[in-house]
N, C-alpha and C positions, 0 to 999 in steps of 0.2 A: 747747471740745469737740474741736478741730482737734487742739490742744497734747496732750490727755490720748489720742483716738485716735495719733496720731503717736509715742508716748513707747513705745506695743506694739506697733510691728513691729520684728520682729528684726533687727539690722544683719547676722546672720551667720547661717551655718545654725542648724538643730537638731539636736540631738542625732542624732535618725533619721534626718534625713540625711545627716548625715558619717558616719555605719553603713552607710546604703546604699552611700554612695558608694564607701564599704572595701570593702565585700564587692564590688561592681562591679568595681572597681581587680582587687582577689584574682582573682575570675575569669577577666578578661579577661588575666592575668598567666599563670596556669596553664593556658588556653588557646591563648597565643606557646609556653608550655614546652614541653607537649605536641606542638604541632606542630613544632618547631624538634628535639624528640628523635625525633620520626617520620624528618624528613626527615633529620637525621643517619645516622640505621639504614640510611636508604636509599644514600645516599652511601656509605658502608662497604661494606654488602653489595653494590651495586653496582658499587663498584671493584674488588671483589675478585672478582667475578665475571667482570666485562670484564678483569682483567691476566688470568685462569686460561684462559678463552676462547680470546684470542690468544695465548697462548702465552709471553706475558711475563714471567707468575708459573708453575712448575711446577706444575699440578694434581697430581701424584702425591706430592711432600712436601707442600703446603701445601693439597691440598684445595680444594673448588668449592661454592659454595651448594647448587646444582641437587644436587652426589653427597650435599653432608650431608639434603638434604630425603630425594633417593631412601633415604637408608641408614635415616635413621628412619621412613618409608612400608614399608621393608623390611622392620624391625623390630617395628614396630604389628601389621602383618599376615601375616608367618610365624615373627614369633616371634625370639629371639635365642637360640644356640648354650649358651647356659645355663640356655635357657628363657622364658617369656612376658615382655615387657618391662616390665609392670604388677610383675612382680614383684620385678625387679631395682631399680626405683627403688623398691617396698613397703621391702625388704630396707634399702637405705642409708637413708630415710628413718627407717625404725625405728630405725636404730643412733642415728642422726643423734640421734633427741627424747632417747632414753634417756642418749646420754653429753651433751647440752645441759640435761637436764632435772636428771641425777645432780650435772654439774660445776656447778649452775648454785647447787642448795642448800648444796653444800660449802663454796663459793666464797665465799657470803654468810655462812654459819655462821663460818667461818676467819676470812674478814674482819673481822667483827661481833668475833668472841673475841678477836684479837690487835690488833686498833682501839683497844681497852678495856681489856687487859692489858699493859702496857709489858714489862714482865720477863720473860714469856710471847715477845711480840715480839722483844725483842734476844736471846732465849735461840735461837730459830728462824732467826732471820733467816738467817744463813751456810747453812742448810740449806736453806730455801726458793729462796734465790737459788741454788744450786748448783745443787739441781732444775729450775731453770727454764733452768739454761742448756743444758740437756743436749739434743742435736739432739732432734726429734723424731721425725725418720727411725728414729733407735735408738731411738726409744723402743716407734716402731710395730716395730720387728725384735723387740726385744725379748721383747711382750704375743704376735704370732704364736708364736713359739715355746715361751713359756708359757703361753700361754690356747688354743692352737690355731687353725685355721683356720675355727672360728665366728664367732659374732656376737660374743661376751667381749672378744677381745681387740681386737676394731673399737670396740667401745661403752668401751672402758679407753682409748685412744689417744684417743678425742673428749673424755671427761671428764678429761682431764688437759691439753688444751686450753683447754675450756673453762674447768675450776677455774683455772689463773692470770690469764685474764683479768677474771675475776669477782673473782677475790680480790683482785687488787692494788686493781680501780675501790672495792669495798666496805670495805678498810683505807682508804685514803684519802680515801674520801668519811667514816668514821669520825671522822678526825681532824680534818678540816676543820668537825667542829659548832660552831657558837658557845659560846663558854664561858660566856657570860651563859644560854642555855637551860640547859645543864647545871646552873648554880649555883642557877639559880630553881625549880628541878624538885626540886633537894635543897631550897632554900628550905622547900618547901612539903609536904615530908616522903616523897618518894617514895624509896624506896628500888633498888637495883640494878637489878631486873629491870622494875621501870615504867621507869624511866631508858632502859632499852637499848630497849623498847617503843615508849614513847611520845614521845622525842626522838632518838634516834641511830639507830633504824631510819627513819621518816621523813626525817631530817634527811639520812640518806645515801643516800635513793631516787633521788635525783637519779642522782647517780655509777654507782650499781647498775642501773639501767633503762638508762642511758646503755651501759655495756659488754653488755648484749644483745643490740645490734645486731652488733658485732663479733664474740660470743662464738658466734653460730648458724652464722654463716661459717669459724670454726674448728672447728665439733661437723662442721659438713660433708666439712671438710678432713680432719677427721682419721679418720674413717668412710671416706672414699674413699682415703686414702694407706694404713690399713690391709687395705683389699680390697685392692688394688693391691699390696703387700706379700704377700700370701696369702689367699686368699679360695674359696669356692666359688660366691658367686653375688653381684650385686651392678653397682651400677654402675662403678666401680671397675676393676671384673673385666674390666667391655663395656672401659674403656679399657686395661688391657692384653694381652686380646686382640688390640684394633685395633689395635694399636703392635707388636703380634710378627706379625702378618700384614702388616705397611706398610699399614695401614687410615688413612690422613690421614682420609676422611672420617666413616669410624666414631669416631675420637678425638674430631671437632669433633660428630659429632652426640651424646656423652656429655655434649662440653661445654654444650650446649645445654639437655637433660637438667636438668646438672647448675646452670645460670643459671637456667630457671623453677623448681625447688628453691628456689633460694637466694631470690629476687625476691618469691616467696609466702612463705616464712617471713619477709621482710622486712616486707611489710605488714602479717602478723601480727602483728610486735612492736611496730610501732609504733601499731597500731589497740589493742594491750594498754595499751603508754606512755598513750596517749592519754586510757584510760580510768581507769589509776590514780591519772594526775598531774592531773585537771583544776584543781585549785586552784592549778596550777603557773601564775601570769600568762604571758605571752610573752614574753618577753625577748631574740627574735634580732631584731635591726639588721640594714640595710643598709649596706654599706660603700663610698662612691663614691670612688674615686681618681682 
């Protein structure tokens, strides 16, 4: 009776608890990171503050924590020289989704087509690449003085941005399919358009959600380099104003501005990734050296 109790206790955990104990692990992980990135922030900002202070660092080129809070308190509450500041970030914002969301379907569409077209592909190629080498500065001069000082040629400069970094991650996530899916997919009688559906759009969501991240960071770039090129209103606009006036702290508080921008559409895509991939296992490793 001894032998047959003793033969069911476990030598090792359960299952539920080596789950527990992950999830504990994770937490208490993500609670070092959190606090170790607080107290970084503080350290920066606080040296920067203390060299401006004394005198060490020039406040007048490089700016003072204290001038950028004042310059955005200024701003919230009388407004900015272009108009309410709600609206200036409404304004890049908008351009922002529109050339992120335009370059983001092209990017995949192009991708997808020249993934799956070889002839197609080597017929483009010299042309795509010459296009992508072309500064982007020209390119925002360019849309200004063809598309005008609207929103067009801000939202044309983001989607062309955007579009090559989407396309290149979505050609190459294309190509990288397994060839055993593909041949079993014909196996089993699917033709073209199931094929592109049901194996090579999935198969390359990996690569395509992956360049997301990157590509919202460039929709933003290039919305602000073309307000800043010519513009009427806009964030963009607040930094070159603040830079023809020697505004140091107005530039740094656009930047600001423009980092909780970026930092919210970041959690956005990745709460999106999150959602679309979940059958995606986990697969990032720790790497000790």
């Amino acid at each position: 009776m001894l032998a047959d109790s003793a033969l069911h206790v476990p030598a090792t955990m359960t299952e539920e608890e080596q789950l527990l104990r992950a999830k504990l692990r994770i937490r208490k992980r993500r609670i070092v990171v959190n606090i170790l990135r607080v107290v970084l922030g503080i350290v920066i900002v606080g040296s920067w503050q203390l060299t401006t202070a004394t005198g060490f660092v020039d406040k007048f080129n490089f700016g003072q924590p204290t001038g950028i809070v004042t310059q955005l308190q200024k701003w919230i509450t009388d407004g900015t020289a272009q108009g309410p500041l709600w609206k200036q970030v409404v304004v890049t914002l908008e351009e922002t989704l529109l050339g992120f969301g335009l370059g983001m379907v092209l990017g995949v569409v192009a991708g997808v087509l020249l993934g799956t077209n070889r002839l197609l592909a080597d017929i483009l190629a010299p042309y795509i690449k010459a296009l992508n080498a072309i500064p982007r500065v020209v390119l925002g001069a360019i849309f200004t003085i063809a598309l005008g000082l609207g929103m067009t040629s801000k939202v044309a400069l983001a989607l062309v941005l955007v579009f090559f970094v989407v396309f290149f991650n979505a050609y190459q996530g294309v190509r990288e399919v397994d060839p055993n899916l593909l041949a079993n997919a014909r196996l089993l009688g699917a033709d073209r358009r199931r094929v592109i559906q049901g194996v090579i759009v999935p198969s390359a969501m990996s690569w395509i959600l992956a360049s997301l991240h990157t590509a919202f960071g460039f929709a933003l770039i290039g919305a602000v380099v073309g307000e800043f090129l010519g513009s009427t209103e806009g964030i963009g606009l607040l930094i070159s104003s603040s830079q023809n006036t020697f505004n140091a702290n107005g530039v740094f508080a656009a930047m600001v501005l423009l980092a909780v921008v970026a930092l919210t559409a970041e959690a956005c895509v990745t709460a999106a990734e999150n959602r679309l991939v979940r059958w995606r296992p986990n697969q990032s490793v720790d790497v000790h050296i």
